[in-house]
N, C-alpha and C positions, 0 to 999 in steps of 0.2 A: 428217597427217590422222588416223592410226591415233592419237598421242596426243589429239587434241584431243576423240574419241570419247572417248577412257580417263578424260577429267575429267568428276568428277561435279560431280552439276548440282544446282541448287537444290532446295528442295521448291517451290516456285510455278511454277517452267518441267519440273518434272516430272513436275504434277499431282497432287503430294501435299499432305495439309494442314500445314502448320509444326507443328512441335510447341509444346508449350505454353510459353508465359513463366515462368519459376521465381519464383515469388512469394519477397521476401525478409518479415524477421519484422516489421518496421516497415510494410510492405502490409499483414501479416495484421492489425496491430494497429488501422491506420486503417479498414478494411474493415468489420474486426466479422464474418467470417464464418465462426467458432466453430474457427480454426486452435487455439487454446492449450484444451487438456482438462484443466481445471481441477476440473470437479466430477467427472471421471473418477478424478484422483487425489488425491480426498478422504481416502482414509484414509493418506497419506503426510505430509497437510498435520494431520491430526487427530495423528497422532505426534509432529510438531515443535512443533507449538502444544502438546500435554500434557507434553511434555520441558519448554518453556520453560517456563510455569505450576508445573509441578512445581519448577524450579529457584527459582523466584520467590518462591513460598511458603519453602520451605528457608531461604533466606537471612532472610526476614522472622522467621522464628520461632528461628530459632537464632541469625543473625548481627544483626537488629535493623536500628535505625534511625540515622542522626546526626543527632539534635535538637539542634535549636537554642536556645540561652536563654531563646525565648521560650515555648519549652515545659517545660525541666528549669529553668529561674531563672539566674542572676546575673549580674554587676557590667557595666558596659558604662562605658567610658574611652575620650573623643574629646579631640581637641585639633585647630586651624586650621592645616594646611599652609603657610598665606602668612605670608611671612616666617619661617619656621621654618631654621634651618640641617641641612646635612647633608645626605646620602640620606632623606630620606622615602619612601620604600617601603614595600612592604608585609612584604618577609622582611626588611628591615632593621628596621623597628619591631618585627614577630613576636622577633625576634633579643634585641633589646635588654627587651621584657617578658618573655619567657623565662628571659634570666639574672636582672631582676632577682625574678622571681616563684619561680626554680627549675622551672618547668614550660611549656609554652609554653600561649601563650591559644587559646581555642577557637578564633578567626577574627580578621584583622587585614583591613581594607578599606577603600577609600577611598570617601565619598562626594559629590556633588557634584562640581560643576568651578568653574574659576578661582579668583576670591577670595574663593569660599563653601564650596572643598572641606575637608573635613576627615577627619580620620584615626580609625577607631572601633575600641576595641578590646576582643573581647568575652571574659571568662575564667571560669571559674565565681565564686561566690559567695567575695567575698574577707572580709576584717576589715579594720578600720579602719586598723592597722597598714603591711597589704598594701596597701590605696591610698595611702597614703602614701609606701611605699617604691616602688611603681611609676611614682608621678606626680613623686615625685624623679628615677629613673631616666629616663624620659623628659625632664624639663627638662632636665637635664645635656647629653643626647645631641643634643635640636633645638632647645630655647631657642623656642619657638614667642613673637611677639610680640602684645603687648596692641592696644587703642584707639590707646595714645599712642604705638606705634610700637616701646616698648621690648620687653626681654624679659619676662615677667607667665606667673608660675606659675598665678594664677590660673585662665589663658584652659584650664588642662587640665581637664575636668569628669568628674566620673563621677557613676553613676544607678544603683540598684538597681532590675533586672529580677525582675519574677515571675513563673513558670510559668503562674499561674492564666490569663494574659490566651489565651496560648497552647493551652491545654486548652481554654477558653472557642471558639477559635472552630473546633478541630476539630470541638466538638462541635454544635455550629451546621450546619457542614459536611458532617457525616455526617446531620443531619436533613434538609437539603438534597438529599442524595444517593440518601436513600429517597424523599423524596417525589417526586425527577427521574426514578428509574427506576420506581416506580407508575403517573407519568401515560405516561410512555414506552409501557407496557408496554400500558393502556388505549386511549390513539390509535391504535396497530400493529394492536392488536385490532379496534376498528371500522374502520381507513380499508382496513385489510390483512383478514389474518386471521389467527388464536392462532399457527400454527406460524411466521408470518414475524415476528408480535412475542418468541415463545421464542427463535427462532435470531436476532433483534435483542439482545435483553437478554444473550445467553452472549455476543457479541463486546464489549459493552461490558465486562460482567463482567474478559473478558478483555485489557480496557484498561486496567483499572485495576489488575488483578495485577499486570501487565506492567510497568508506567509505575513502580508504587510498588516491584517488586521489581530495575527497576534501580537507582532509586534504593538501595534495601540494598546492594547488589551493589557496584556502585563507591563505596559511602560517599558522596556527595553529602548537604550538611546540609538537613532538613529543617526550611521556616520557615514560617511561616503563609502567607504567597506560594506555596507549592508546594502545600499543603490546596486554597491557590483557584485555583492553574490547573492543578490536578488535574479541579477541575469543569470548567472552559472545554474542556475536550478533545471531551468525553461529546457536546457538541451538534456537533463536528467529526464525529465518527466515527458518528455516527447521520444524519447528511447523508448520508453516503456509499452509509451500508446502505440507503438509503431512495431512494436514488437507482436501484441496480440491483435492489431490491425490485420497486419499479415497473415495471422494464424486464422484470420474470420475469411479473407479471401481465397485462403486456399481451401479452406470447407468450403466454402458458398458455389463452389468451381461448379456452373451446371445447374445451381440448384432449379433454378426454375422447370426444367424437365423432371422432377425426383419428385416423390410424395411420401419419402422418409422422415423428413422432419424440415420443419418450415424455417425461416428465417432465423429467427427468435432463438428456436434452441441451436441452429446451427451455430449462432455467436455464442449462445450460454457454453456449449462445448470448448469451442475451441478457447473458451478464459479460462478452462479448466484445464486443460491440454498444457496452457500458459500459466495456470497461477501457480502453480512450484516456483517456474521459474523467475516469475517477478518478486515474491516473495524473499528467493532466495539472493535476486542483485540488489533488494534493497536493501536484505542485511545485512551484505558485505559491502556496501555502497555507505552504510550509515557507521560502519566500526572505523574506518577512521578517521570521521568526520567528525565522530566523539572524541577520537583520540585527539585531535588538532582542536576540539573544542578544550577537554581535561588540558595540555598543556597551555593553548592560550591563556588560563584562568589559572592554575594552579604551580605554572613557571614562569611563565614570562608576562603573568598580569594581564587585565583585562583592555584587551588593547585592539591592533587590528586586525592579530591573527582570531582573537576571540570574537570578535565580531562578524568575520566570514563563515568561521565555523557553525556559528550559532545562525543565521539564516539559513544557510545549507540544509541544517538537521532541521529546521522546519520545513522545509520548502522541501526537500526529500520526502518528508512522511506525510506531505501533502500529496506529491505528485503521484508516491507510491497509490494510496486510497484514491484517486480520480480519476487514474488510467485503469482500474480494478471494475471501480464500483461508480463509476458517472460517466467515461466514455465509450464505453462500449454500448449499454443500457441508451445512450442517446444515438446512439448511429442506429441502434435496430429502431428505434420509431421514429427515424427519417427517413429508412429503410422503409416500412411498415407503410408509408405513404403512397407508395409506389403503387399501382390498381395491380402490378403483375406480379409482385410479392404477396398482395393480399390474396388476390387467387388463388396461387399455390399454396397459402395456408389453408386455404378453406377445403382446397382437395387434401390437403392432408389430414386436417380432421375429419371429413370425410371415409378417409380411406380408416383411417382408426376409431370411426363410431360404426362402420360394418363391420370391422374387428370385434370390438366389445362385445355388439349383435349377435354376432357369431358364438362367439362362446357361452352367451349366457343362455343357448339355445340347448347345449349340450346335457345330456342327463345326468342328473350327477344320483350318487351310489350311498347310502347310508355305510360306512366298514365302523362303526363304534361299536357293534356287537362281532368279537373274533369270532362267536361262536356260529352264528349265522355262515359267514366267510367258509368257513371248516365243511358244514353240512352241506352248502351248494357247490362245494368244490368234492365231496366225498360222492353225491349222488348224482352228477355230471360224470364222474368215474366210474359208474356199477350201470349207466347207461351205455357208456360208451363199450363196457364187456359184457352186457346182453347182445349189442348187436356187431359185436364181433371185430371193432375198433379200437385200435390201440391208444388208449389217453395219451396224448402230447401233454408234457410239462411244465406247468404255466408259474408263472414265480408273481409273487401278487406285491404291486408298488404303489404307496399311497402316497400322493402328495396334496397338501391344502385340505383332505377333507372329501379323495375323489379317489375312485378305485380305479387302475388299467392293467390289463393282462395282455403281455405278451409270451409268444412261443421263445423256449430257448433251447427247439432242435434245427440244428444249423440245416442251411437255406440247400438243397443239392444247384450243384453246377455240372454244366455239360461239361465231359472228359473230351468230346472229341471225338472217342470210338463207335463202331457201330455196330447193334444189337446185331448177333444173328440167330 
């Protein structure tokens, strides 16, 4: 008997409340109910984002670009896989124009599939001499065949490339890129307001550092395909921002009358409200963009669909992290500038440091001896039937460290009738 007292007992048959459910980080994130302090640690996210930018520029101006012929010029040399003998590859052919040029060709790839693929080979600007000795070197090695089935030197072709076409559409590209980020900047302005279209415009900005400075950074060649899904991103990554824009102005409705919570965390909320679902368009957004990368590179050779693909999935997983963790974080302290924003933060911590006051005013109760508990509750009983009062039933609930009693004999209500 004696042990069966010793075992403790639930908190429901002992009239205590359960404690709380430990929310894990996948609740907070479905929820939305501002667990991740994101605009709290803005100046950590402001440090990583100006480290990386700063590394991005560096590489651009000192270490450059890898251009492709159709920006610096020259020679471009295909011949048809089908029927060809040997390893047709791409380091076996790089291999064999190497020795016979003395230097290896800018890019060697395949394009096309089945009986339309062919092998392209791009080296700088040769002489007449050099194609010839290359387009020898190649015959020897795969024999590629003609029309009639035979072997046919002809069927190898070479083209001179010109820079000009290349220059031509960067700069097309870059007129495009002002005038995308003008109207941006104008719509953000009317639909929003200036500080959410400036803290739009800086995450873009910072898209395109980003995008183009990994590109420097790993050496990836730059071809006119990468100029154009360079743009394609910009309208990714402005969806986003515009997304939890939104979501910051429909909290903010009013704020300035409220002394709930100030600016700051109104935005922290409403990213949290939002980040499921940015998280979740960016990884259906990036699956088949890998998938159009996987085939660019691994069926149809690294070519122009591989090179759209492969800016995108940068410039995606940029735009995803700057609409997140840079533009929101910057529109609250241009926000924050405002002298009527700052007021209403100050009444808001105001109104929550005589909150705190308040509570720590409160007396709080020693319950770590049960036995204490038992005895003031047994002799609060044998007073109240000395004088001839019926004990009310009190159920004892401990939270934090702090004792409260309430009654739990239901409250009377008027019937309505009347005494006589």
């Amino acid at each position: 008997m004696a042990s069966d007292r010793a075992q403790p007992r639930s908190a429901r048959e002992s009239g205590l409340p359960e404690p709380p459910a430990r929310k894990s980080m996948l609740s907070g994130l479905y929820t939305g109910t501002g667990a991740f302090d994101i605009v709290g640690r803005r100046k950590v996210f402001y440090l990583v984002f100006g480290l990386l930018v700063l590394v991005c520029i560096g590489s651009m101006v000192f270490r450059g670009f890898n251009l492709s012929i159709d920006f610096v010029g020259g020679t471009n040399v295909q011949f048809p896989t089908a029927g060809a003998t040997g390893d047709v590859s791409t380091d076996h052919v790089a291999r064999v124009a190497g020795d016979a040029l003395g230097s290896k060709p800018e890019s060697v790839q395949l394009a096309g599939s089945g009986k339309a693929q062919t092998v392209q080979i791009r080296t700088a600007v040769l002489t007449g001499a050099q194609q010839q000795q290359l387009k020898q070197a190649l015959f020897d090695s795969f024999a590629p065949r003609g029309p009639t089935g035979q072997p046919d030197a002809n069927t190898i072709s070479e083209t001179a490339v010109s820079g000009n076409w290349g220059g031509e559409i960067t700069r097309q590209a870059l007129i495009a890129l002002v005038v995308f980020l003008a109207l941006v900047m104008v719509f953000l302005s009317f639909y929003f307001e200036r500080s959410m279209a400036i803290a739009a415009l800086v995450a873009l900005v910072h898209d395109l550092v980003v995008t183009a400075g990994v590109y420097s950074l790993v050496g990836f060649e730059v071809s006119p395909s990468t100029v154009i899904g360079l743009l394609t991103i910009l309208g990714y990554s402005l969806y986003d921002t515009v997304v939890v824009f939104d979501k910051v102005k429909e909290n903010s409705r009013g704020l300035l009358g409220l002394t709930r919570r100030n600016y700051a965390e109104t935005a922290n909320l409403a990213l949290n409200q939002t980040l499921m679902r940015s998280i979740n368009t960016s990884l259906f957004a990036l699956l088949p963009v890998a998938g159009l990368l996987v085939v660019g590179v691994g069926v149809l050779g690294v070519g122009t669909l591989a090179d759209l693909a492969l800016v995108q999935l940068v410039g995606m997983i940029a735009g995803a992290l700057s609409s997140i963790l840079l533009a929101t974080p910057i529109l609250v302290d241009l926000k924050m500038r405002d002298p009527r924003f700052r007021q209403q933060a100050n009444r808001v911590a105001t109104r929550k440091a005589k909150g705190s006051a308040a509570n720590e005013q409160e007396p709080e109760v020693d319950v770590s001896d049960d036995s204490t508990l038992d005895s003031e509750l047994r002799r609060e009983r044998a007073l109240a039937a000395a004088a001839g009062v019926p004990a009310r039933n009190r159920v004892e609930r401990r939270d934090s460290g702090s004792r409260s009693t309430r009654s739990t004999r239901p409250a009377t209500r008027p019937t309505g009738k009347r005494r006589r």
